[in-house]
C-alpha positions as CSV (number, residue, x, y, z in Angstrom):
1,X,83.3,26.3,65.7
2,X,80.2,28.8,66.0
3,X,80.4,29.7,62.3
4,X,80.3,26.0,61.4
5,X,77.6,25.4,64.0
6,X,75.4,27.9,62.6
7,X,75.8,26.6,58.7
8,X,74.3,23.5,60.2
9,X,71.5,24.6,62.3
10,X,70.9,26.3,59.1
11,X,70.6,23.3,57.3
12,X,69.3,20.7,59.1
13,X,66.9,22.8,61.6
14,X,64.2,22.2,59.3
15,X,61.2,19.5,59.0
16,X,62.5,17.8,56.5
17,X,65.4,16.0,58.2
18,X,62.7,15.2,61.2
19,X,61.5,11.5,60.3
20,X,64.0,9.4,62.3
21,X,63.5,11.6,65.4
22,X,60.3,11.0,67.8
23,X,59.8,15.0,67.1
24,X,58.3,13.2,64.4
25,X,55.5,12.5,66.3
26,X,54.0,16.1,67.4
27,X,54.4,17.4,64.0
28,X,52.8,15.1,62.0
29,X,49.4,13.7,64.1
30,X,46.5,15.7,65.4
31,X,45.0,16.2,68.7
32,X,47.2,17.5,71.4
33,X,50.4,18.4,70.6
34,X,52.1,19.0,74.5
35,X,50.7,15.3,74.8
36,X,52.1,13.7,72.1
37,X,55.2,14.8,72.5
38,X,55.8,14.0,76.3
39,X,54.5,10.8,75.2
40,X,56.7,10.5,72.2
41,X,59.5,11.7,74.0
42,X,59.1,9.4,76.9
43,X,59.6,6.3,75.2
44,X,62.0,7.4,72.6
45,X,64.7,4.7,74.2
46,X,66.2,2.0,71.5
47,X,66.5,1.5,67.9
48,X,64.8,4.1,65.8
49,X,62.7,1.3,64.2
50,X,61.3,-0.4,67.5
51,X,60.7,2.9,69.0
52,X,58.5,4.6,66.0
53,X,56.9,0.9,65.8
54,X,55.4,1.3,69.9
55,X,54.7,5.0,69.0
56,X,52.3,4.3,66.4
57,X,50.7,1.6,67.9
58,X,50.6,3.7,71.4
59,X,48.5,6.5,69.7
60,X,46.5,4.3,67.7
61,X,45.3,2.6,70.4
62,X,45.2,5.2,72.9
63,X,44.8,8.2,70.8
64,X,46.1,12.4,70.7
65,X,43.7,13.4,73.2
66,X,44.9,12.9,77.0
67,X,41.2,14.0,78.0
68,X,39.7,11.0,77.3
69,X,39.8,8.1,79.5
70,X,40.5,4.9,77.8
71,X,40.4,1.1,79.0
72,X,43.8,-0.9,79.1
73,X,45.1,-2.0,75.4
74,X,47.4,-4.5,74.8
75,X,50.4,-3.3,74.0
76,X,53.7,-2.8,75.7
77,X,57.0,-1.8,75.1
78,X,60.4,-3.0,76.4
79,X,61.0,-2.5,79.3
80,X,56.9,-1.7,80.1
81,X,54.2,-4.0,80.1
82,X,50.8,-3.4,79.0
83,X,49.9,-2.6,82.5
84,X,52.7,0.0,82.6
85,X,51.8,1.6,80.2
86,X,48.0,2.0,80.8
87,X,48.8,3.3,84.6
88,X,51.3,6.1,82.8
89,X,48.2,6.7,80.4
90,X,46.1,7.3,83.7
91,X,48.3,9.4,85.2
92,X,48.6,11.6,82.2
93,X,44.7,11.6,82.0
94,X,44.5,12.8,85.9
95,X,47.3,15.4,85.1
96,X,45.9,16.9,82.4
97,X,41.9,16.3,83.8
98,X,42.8,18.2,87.0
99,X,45.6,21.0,85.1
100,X,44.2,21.3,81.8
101,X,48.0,20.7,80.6
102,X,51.0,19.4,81.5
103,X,52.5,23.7,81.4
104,X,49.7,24.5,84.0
105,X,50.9,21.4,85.7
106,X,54.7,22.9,85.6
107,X,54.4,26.6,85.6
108,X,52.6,26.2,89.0
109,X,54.8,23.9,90.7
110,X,58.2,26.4,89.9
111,X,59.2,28.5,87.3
112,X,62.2,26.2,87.5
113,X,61.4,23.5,85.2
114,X,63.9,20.7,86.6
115,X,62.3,21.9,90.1
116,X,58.6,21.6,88.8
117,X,59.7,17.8,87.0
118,X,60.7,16.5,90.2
119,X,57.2,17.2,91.5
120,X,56.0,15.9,88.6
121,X,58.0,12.5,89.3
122,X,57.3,13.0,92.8
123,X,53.3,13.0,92.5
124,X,54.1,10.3,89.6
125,X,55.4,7.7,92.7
126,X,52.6,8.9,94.9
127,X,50.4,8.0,92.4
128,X,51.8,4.7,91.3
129,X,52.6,3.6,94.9
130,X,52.2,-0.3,95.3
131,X,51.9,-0.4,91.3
132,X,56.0,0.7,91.3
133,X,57.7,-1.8,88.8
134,X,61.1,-1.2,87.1
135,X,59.2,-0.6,83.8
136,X,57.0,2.6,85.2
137,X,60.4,4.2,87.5
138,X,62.6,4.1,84.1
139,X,59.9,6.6,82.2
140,X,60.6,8.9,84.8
141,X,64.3,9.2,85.9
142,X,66.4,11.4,88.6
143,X,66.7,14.5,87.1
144,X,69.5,15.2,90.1
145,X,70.9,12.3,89.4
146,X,71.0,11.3,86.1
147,X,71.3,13.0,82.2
148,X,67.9,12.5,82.1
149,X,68.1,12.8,78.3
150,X,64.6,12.0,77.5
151,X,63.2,14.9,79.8
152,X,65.5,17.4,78.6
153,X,64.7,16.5,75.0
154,X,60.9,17.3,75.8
155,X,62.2,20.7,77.7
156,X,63.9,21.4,74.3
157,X,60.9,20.7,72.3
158,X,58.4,22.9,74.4
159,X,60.6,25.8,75.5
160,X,62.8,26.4,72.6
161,X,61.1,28.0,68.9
162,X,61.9,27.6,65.5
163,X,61.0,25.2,62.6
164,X,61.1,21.9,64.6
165,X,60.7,22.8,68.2
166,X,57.4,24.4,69.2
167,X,57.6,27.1,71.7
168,X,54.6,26.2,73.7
169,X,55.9,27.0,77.2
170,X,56.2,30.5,77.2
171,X,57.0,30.9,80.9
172,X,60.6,28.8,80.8
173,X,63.5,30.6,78.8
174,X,65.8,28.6,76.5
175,X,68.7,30.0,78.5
176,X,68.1,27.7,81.2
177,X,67.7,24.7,79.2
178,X,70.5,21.8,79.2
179,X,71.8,19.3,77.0
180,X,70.1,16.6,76.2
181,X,72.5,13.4,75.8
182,X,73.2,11.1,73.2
183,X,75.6,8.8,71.7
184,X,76.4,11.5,68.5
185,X,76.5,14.3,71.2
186,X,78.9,13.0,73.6
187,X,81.0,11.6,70.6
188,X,81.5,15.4,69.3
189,X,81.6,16.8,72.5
190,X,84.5,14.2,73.4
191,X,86.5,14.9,70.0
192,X,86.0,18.6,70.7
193,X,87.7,17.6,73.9
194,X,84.8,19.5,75.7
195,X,84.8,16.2,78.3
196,X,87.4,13.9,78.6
197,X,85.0,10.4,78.3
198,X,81.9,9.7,76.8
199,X,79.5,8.5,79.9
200,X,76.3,10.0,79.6
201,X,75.5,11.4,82.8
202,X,74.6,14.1,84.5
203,X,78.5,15.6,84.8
204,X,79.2,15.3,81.5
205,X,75.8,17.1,80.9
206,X,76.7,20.1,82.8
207,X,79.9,20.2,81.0
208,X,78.0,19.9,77.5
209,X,75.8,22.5,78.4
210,X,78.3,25.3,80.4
211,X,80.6,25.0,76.9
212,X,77.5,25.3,74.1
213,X,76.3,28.6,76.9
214,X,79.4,30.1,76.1
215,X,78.5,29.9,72.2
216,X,75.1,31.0,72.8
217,X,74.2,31.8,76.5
218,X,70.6,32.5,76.1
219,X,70.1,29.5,73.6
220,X,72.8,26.9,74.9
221,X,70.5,23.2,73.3
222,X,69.9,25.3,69.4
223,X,72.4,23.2,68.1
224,X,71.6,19.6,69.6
225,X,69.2,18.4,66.4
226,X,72.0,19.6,63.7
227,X,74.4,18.0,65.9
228,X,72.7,15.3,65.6
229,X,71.7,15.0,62.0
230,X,75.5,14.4,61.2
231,X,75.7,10.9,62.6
232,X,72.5,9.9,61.6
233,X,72.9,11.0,57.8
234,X,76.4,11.3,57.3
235,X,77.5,8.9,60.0
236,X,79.9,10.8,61.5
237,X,82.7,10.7,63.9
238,X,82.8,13.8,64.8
239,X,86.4,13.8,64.0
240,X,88.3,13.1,60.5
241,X,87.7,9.6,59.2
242,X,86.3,7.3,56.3
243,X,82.7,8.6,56.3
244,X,83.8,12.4,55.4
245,X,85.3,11.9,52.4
246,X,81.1,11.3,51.0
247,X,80.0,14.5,53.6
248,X,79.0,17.6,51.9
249,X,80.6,19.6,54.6
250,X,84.3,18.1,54.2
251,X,85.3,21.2,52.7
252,X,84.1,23.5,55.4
253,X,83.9,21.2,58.2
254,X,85.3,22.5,61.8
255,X,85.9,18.6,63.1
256,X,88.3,18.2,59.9
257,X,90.5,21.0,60.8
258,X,90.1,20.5,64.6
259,X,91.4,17.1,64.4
260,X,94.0,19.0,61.9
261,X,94.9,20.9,65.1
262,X,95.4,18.1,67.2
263,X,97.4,15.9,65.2
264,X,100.1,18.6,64.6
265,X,100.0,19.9,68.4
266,X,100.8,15.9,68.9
267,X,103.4,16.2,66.8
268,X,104.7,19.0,68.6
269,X,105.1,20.4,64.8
């Protein structure tokens, strides 16, 4: 599995295969980069379409640059209304107003990033207090009690480094990151028989991220985006099926000869 693991981080780890994931976002506009991608990351919930649709108008509207303090737009987005939205804006403007960044924020709340988030969330209720509607709790979720797959995503982005994920939190280490969920990553992890049902939560997130350790304990998330990149270009099931015989990796492919594996051990062959 490792060996085919690393062909794909090796292929798909690169900007080019970014443009249908909110990473998109950081990379390609201006202005504050740790900003634009909590943002981005935040709000990357639904189809690809709708969300990339709310992401442009978001920083049109309210801009790359969290310093400056900007009156309510109208704009909203699913579950948030426009006066969701512009009270998370102000709370990202106070953060980064009183920090200077979100990493000053974290790095002196615990250099335990799931400990220093759930201050973060924490000060986020204090903050909101009478304003608390089910649109504003949903952008921040239990880290304890949930996958939380939109936080982790954003711990991947700032903590880990290489072509797409940008390294800016020096004081976290990788090794200590967890999995972020998806549909495409529970699907391989449950045909890899790494958990034995696909609910993404935070269980099943241990479990993701305690196997991918043991393939690379000080770098357990490096192969989340390849991961990834299979069902989104390739469609795949993560196991053999219609949509291989057009994949370029059907003759090297890992999932083909696992599932090999576990037809004939059915077969008691």
């Amino acid at each position: 599995m490792k060996s085919f693991l690393n062909l794909i981080y090796k292929k798909y780890n690169k900007k080019e295969f970014i443009g249908s994931d909110p990473i998109l976002y950081p990379h390609k506009l201006p202005g504050n980069k740790e900003f634009v991608a909590f943002v981005s990351s935040v709000f990357a919930y639904g189809k690809v379409s709708l969300i990339q649709r709310f992401l442009d108008q978001f920083f049109t509207e309210y801009g790359v640059d969290p310093f400056v303090n900007k009156v309510k737009k109208n704009i909203y987005y699913r579950f948030q209304n426009k006066n969701d939205i512009f009270i998370f804006y102000q709370f990202l403007h106070k953060v980064y107003t009183d920090y200077g960044s979100l990493y000053n924020y974290f790095i002196r709340q615990s250099d335990d990033i799931e400990i220093a988030y759930e201050k973060l969330r924490s000060d986020f209720f204090s903050y909101i207090d009478n304003k608390k509607t089910k649109g504003l709790i949903f952008l921040m979720p239990d880290i304890n009690k949930s996958a939380a797959k939109r936080i982790r995503m954003f711990f991947r982005w700032m903590v880990r480094k290489d072509e797409i994920d940008f390294g800016l939190w020096s004081g976290y280490s990788s090794k200590r990151l967890k999995a972020p969920l998806d549909i495409h990553i529970l699907t391989y992890s449950y045909n890899c028989n790494i958990i034995c049902n696909k609910k993404n939560n935070r269980s099943n997130m241990e479990k993701i991220t305690e196997f991918f350790r043991g393939i690379d304990e000080n770098d357990p998330v490096k192969y989340d985006f390849a991961i990834t990149r299979l069902g989104m270009i390739y469609k795949c099931k993560y196991t053999k099926s219609e949509s291989c015989d057009f994949c370029e990796w059907k003759n090297s492919c890992f999932l083909i000869d696992n599932y090999k594996r576990s037809y004939i051990l059915s077969m008691n062959i």
